[in-house]
TIMARFI-194001 format. One record per residue (C-alpha): residue number from 1; y, x, z; residue in one letter. Coordinates in nm, 4 decimals. Last residue first. Example, Ala and Ser with C-alpha at 12.3 -4.5 7.8 and 13.67 -1.06 7.14 Angstrom:
+------+----------+----------+----------+------+
| resi |        Y |        X |        Z | resn |
+------+----------+----------+----------+------+
|    2 |  -0.1060 |   1.3670 |   0.7140 |    s |
|    1 |  -0.4500 |   1.2300 |   0.7800 |    a |
+------+----------+----------+----------+------+
END
This chain:
+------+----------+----------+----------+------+
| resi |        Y |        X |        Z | resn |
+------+----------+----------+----------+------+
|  290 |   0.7723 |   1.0299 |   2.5123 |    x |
|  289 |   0.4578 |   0.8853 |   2.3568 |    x |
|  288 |   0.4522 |   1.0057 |   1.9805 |    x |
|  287 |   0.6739 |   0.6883 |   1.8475 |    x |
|  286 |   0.8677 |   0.6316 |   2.1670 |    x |
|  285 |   1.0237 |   0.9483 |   2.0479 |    x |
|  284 |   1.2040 |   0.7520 |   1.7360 |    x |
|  283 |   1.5388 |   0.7411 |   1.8242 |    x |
|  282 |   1.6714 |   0.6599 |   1.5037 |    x |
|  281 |   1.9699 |   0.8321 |   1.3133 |    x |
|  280 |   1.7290 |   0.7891 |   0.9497 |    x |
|  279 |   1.6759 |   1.1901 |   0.8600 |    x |
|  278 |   1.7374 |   1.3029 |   1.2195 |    x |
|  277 |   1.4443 |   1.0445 |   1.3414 |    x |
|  276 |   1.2053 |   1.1608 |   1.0246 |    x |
|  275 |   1.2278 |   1.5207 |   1.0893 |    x |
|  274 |   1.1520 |   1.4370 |   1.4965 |    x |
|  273 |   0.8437 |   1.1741 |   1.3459 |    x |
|  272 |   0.7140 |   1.4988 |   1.0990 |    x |
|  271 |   0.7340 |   1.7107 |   1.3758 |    x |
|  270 |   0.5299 |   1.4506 |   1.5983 |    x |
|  269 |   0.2914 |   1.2929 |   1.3791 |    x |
|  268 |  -0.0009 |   1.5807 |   1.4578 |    x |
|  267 |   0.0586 |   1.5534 |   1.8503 |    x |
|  266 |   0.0571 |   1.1991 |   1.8494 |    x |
|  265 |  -0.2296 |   1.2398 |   1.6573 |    x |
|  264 |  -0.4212 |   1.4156 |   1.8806 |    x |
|  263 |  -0.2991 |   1.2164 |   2.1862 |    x |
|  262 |  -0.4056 |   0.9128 |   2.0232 |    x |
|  261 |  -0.8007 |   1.0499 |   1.9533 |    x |
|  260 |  -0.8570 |   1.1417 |   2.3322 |    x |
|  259 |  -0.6687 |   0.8691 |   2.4868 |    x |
|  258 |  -0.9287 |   0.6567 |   2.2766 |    x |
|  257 |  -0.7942 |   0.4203 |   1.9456 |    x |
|  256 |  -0.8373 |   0.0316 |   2.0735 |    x |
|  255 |  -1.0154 |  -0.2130 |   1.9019 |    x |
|  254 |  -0.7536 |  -0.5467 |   1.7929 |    x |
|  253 |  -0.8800 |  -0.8798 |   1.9909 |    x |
|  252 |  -0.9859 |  -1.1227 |   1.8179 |    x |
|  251 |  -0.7805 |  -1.4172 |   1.5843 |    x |
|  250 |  -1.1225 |  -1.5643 |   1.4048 |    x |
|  249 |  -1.2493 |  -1.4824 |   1.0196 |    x |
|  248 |  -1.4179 |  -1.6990 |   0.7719 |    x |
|  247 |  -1.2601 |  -2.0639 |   0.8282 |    x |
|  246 |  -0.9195 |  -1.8656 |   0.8458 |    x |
|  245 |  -0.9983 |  -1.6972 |   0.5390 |    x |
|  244 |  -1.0902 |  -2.0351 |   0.3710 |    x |
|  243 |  -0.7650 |  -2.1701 |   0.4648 |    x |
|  242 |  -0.5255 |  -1.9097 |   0.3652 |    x |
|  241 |  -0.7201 |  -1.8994 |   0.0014 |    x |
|  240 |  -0.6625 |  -2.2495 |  -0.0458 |    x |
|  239 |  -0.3262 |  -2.3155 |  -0.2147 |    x |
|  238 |  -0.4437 |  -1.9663 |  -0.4444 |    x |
|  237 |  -0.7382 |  -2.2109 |  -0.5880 |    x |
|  236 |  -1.0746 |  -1.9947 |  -0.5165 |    x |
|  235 |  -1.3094 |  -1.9433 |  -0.8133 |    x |
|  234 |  -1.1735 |  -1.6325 |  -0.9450 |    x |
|  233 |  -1.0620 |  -1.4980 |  -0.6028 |    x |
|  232 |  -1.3831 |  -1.5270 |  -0.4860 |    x |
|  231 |  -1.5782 |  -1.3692 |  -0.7569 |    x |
|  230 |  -1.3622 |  -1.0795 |  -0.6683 |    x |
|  229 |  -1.4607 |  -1.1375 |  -0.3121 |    x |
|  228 |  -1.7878 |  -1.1610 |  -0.3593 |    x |
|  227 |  -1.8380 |  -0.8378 |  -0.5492 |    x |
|  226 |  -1.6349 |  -0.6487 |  -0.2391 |    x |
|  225 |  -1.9242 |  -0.7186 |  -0.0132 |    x |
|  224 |  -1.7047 |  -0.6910 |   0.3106 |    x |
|  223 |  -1.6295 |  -1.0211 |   0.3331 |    x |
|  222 |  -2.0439 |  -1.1178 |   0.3201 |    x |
|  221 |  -2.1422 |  -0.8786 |   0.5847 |    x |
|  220 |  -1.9032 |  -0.9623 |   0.7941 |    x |
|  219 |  -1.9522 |  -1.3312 |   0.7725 |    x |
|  218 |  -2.2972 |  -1.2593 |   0.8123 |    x |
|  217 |  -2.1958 |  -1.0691 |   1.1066 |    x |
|  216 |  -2.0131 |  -1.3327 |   1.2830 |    x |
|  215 |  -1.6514 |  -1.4595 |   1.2707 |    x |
|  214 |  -1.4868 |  -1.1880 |   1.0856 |    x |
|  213 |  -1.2023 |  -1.0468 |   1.2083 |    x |
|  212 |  -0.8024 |  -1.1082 |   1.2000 |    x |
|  211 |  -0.5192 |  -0.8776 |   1.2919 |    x |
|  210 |  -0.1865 |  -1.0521 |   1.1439 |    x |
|  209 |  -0.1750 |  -1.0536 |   0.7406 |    x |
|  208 |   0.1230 |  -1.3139 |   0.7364 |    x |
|  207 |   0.2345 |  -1.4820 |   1.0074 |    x |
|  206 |   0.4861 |  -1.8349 |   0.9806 |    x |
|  205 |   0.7272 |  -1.8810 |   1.2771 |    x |
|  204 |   0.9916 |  -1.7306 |   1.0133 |    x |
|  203 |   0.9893 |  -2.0475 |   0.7938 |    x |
|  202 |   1.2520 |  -1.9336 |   0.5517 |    x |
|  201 |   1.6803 |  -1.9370 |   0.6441 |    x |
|  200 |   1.9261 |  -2.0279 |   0.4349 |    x |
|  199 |   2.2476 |  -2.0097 |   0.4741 |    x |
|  198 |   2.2898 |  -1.5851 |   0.4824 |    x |
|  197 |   2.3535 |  -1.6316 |   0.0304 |    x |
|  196 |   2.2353 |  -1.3575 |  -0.1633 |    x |
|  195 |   2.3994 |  -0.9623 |  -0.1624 |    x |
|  194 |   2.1002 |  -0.8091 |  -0.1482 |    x |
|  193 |   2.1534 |  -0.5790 |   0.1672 |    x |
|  192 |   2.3407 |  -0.9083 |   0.3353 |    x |
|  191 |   1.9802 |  -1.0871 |   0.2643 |    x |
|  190 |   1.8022 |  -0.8071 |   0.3846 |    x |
|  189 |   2.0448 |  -0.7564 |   0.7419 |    x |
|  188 |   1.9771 |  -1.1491 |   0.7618 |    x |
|  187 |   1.5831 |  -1.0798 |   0.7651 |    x |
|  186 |   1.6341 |  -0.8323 |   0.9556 |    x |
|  185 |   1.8510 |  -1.0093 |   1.2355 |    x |
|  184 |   1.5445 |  -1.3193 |   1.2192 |    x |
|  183 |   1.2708 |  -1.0931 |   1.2408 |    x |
|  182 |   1.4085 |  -0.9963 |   1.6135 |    x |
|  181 |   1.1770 |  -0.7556 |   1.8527 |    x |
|  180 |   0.8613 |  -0.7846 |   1.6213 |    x |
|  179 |   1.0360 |  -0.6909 |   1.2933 |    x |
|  178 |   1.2325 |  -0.4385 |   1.3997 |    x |
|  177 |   0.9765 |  -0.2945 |   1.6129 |    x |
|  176 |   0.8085 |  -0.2177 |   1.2220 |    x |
|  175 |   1.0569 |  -0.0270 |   1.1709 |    x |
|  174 |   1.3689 |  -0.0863 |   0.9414 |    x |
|  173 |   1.5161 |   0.1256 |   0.6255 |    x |
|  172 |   1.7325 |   0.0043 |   0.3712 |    x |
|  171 |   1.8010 |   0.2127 |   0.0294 |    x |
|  170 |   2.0970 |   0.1676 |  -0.1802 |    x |
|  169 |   2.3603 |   0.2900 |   0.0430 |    x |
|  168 |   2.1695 |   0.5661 |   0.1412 |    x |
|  167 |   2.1641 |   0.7390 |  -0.2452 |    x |
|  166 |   1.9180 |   0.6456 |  -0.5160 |    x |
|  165 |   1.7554 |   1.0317 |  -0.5716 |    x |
|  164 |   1.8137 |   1.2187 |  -0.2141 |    x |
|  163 |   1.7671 |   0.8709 |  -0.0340 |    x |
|  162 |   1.4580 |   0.8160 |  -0.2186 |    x |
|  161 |   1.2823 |   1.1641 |  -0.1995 |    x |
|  160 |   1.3995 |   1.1717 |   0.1473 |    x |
|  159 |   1.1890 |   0.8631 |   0.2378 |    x |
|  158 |   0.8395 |   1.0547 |   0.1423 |    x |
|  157 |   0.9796 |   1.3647 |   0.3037 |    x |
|  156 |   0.9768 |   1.2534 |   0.6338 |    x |
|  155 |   0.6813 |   0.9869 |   0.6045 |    x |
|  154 |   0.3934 |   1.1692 |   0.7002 |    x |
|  153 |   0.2365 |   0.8575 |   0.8140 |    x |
|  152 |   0.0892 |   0.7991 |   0.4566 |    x |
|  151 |  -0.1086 |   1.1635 |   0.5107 |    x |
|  150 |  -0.3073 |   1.0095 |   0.7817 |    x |
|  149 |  -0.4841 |   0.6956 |   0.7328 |    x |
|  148 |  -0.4538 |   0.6992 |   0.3636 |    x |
|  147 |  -0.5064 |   1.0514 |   0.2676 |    x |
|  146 |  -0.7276 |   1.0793 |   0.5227 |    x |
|  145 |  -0.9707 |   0.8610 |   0.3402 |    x |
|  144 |  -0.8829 |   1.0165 |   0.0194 |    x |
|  143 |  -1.0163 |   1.3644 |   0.1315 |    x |
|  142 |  -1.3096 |   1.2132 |   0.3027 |    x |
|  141 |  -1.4139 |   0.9716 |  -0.0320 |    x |
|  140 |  -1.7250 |   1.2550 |  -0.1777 |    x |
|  139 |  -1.8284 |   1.2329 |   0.2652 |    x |
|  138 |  -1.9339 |   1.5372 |   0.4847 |    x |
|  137 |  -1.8539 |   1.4710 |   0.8429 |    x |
|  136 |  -1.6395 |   1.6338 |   1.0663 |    x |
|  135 |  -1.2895 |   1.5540 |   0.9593 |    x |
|  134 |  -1.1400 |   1.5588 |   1.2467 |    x |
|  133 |  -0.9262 |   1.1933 |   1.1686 |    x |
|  132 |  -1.2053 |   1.0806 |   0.9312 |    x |
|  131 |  -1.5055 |   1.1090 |   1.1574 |    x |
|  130 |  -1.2774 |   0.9699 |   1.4147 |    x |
|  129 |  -1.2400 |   0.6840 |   1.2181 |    x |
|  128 |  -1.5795 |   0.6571 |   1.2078 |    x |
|  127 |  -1.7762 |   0.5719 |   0.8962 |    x |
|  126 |  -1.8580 |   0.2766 |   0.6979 |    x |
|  125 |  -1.6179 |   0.2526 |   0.4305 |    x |
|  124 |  -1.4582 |   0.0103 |   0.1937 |    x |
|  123 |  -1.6208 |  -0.3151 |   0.3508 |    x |
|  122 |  -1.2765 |  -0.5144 |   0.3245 |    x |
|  121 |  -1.3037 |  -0.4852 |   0.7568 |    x |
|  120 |  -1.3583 |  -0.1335 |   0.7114 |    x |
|  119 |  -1.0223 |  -0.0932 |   0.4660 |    x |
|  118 |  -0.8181 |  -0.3596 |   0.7289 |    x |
|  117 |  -0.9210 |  -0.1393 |   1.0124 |    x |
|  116 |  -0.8579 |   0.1823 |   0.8635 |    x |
|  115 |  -0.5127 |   0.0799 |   0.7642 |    x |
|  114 |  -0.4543 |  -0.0426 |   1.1171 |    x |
|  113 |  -0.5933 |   0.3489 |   1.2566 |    x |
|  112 |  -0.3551 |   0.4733 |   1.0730 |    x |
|  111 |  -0.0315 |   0.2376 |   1.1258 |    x |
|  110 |  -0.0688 |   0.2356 |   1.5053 |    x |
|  109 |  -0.0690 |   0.6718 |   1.4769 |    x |
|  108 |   0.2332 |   0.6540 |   1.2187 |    x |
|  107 |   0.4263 |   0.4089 |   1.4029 |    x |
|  106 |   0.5467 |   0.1929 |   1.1515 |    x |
|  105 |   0.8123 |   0.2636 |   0.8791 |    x |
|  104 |   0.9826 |  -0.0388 |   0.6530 |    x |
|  103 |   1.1707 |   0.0613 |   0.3351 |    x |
|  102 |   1.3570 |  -0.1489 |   0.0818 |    x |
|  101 |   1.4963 |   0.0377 |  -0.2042 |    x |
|  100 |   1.8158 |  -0.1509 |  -0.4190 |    x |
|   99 |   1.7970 |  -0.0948 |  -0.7511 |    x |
|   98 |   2.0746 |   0.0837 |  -0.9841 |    x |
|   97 |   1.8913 |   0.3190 |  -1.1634 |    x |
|   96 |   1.6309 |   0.0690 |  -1.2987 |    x |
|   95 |   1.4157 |   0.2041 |  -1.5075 |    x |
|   94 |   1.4808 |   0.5610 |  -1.5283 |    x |
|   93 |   1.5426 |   0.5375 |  -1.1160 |    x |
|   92 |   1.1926 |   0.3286 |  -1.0669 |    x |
|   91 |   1.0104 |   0.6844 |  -1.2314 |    x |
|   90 |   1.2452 |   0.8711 |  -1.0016 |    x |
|   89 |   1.1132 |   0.7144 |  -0.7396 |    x |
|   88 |   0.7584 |   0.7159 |  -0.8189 |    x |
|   87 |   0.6589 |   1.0994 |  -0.8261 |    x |
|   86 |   0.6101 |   1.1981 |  -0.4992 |    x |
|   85 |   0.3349 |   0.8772 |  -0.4589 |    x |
|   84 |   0.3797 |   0.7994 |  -0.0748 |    x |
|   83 |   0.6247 |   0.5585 |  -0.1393 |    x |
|   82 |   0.5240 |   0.2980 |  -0.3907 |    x |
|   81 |   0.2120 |   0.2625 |  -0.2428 |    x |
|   80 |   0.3345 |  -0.0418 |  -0.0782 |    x |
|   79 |   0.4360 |  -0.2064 |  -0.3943 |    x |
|   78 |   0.6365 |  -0.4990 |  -0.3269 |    x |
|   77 |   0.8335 |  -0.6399 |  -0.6293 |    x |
|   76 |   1.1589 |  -0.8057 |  -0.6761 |    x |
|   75 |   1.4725 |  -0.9870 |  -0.8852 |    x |
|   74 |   1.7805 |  -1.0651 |  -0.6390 |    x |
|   73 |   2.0629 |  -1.3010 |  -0.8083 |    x |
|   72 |   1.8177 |  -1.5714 |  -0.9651 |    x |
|   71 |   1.9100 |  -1.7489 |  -1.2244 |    x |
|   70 |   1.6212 |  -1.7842 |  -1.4603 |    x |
|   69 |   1.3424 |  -1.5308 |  -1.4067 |    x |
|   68 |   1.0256 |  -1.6634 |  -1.5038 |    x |
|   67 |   0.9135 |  -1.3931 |  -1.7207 |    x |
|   66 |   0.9131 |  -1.1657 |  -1.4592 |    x |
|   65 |   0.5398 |  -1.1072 |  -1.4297 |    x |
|   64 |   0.5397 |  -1.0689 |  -1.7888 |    x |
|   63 |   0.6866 |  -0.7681 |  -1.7978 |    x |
|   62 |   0.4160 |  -0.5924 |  -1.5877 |    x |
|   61 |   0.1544 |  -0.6709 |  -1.8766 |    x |
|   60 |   0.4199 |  -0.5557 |  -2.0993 |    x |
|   59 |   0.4472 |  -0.2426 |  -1.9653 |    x |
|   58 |   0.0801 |  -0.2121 |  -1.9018 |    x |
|   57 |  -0.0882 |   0.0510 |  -1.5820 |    x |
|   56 |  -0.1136 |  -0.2648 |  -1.3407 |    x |
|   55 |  -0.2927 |  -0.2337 |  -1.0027 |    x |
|   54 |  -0.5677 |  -0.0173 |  -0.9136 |    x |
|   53 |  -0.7906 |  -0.3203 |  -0.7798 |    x |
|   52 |  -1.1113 |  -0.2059 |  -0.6488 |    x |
|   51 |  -1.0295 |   0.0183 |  -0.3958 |    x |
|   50 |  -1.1475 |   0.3729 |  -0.3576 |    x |
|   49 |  -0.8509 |   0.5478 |  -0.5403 |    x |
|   48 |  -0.9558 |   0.7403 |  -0.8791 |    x |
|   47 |  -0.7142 |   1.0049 |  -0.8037 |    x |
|   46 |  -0.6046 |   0.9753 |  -1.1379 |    x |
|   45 |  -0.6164 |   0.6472 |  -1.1317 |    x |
|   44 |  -0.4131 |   0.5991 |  -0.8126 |    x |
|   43 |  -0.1277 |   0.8392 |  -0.9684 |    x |
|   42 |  -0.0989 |   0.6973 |  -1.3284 |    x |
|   41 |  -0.0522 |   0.3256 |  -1.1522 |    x |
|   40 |   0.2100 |   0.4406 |  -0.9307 |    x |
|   39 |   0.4955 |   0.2775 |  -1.0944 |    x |
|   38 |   0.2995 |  -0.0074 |  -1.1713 |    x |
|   37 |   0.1486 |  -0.0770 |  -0.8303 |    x |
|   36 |   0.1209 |  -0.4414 |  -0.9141 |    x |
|   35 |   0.1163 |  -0.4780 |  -0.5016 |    x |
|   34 |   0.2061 |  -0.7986 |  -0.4665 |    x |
|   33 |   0.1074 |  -1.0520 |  -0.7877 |    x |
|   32 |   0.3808 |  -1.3273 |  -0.8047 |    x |
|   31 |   0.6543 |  -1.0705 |  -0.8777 |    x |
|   30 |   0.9182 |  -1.2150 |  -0.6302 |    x |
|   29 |   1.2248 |  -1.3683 |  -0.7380 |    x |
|   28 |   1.5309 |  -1.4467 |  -0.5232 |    x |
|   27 |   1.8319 |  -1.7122 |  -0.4957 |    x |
|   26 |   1.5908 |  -1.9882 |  -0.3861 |    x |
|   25 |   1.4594 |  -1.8121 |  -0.1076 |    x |
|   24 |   1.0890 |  -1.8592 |  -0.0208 |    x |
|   23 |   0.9690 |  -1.5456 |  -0.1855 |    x |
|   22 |   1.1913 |  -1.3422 |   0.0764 |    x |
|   21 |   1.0083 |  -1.4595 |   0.3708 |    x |
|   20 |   0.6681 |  -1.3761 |   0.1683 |    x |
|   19 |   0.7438 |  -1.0227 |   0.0899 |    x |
|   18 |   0.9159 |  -0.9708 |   0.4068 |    x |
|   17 |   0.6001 |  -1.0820 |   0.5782 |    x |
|   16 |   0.3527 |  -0.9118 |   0.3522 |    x |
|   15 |   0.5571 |  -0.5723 |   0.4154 |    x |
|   14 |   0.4938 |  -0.5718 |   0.7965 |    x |
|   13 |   0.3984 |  -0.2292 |   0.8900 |    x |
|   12 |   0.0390 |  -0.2256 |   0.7355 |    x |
|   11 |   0.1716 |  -0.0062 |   0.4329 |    x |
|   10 |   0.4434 |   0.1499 |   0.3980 |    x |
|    9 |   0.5983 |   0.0279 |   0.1830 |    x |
|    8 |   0.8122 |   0.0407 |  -0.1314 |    x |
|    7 |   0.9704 |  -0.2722 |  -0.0783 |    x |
|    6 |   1.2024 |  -0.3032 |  -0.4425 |    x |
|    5 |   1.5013 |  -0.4438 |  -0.5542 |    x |
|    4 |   1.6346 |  -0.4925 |  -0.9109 |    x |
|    3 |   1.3561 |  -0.5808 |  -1.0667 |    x |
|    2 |   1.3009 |  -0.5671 |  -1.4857 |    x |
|    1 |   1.3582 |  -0.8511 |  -1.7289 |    x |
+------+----------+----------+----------+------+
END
């Protein structure tokens, strides 16, 4: 059994929640493990991507996730790194020609310095994220680091590669506003996208990976030690994972970029944010401050 829908990111622009609203519907299957990054696996090796997990490079191993599948109608997986990689899509199209592409865009500039946030906060890097932005220091990740925080948010071509290949009607695109302003009208525009039953509703008052930090700097210290938290999630039940993060780490609130460093990549997002507005019919200028 193979999907027949996919969210193919981006990431930190509300993919968890769709994920998880969409797992609670009886006429849908989610691939237990988000990002298996299977389609991508050959591209984060070979770049030898900082994080830990690469994802899952096995065909059956993959398989196996859908196993399960009984009578289901819609059949998923959210890979977030799915769209950035050029050569993905058409890998999904040999498999599955006919899926149906789920795409949700953030605010480039909000979605950079997010991603750096969450990749700090999992004890990934220690630098600035100016240092990253201008480049200015000497690192062996640098390249890869703006790779995530910046080259993700070009996103013009990344979503033409999957309208040009699977067509508009089977690709949905939203923003991140979308989300915020009414979760509810996206969440029915998803469920008319994948042709499953508009009756019932999930728990839409629940959040899912909202701006959280640790409580003090041992706790700090010990979430960003990535060896813990692999022997974490060895030892830790999955019903009680949301629980011990939220004895770890506290609601706070979010840094903020500088004037200085927003204006710069306001300035750097913008083309790419005008190409992208034509290429969806959104107004999108809020995006790089006009």
């Amino acid at each position: 059994m193979q999907p027949n829908f996919f969210i193919v990111g981006t990431p930190k622009s509300g993919t968890t929640s769709l994920f998880h609203y969409l797992d609670e519907h009886p006429e849908v299957f989610m691939c237990s493990k988000k990002e298996p990054n299977y389609f991508s696996y050959q591209d984060i090796v070979q770049q030898n991507l900082y994080y830990v997990e690469k994802g899952i490079g096995n065909k059956e191993e993959y398989e196996k996730f859908f196993e399960d599948v009984t009578s289901e109608k819609a059949i998923g997986e959210a890979s977030v790194s799915y769209l950035f990689y050029e050569k993905v899509p058409a890998r999904i199209k040999i498999i599955a020609p006919n899926a149906k592409i789920i795409i949700v865009l953030r605010n480039p500039v909000d979605r950079a310095f997010s991603h750096y946030l969450m990749d700090k906060r999992l004890g990934y890097l220690n630098i600035s994220f100016e240092d990253i932005i201008y480049k200015r220091v000497q690192h062996p990740l640098l390249d890869l680091y703006y790779q995530q925080f910046v080259e993700l948010g070009f996103y013009f071509k990344q979503v033409k590669r999957y309208i040009d290949l699977f067509g508009e009607g089977q690709v949905k695109i939203f923003t991140n506003e979308d989300l915020k302003k009414d979760i509810s009208e996206v969440i029915l525009s998803v469920f008319d996208f994948l042709k499953i039953s508009s009756n019932l509703m999930p728990d839409l008052k629940k959040q899912y990976n909202v701006y959280q930090k640790p409580r003090n700097i041992f706790v700090s210290y010990l979430y960003s030690a990535r060896f813990l938290r692999r022997l974490a999630r060895k030892i830790i039940p999955k019903n009680l994972v949301g629980t011990v993060k939220n004895t770890l780490l506290i609601k706070g609130q979010k840094p903020k970029l500088s004037i200085g460093t927003r204006k710069y990549l306001n300035n750097l997002f913008k083309d790419d944010i005008l190409q992208t507005a034509g290429l969806i019919d959104r107004d999108l200028s809020h995006w790089y401050g006009e």
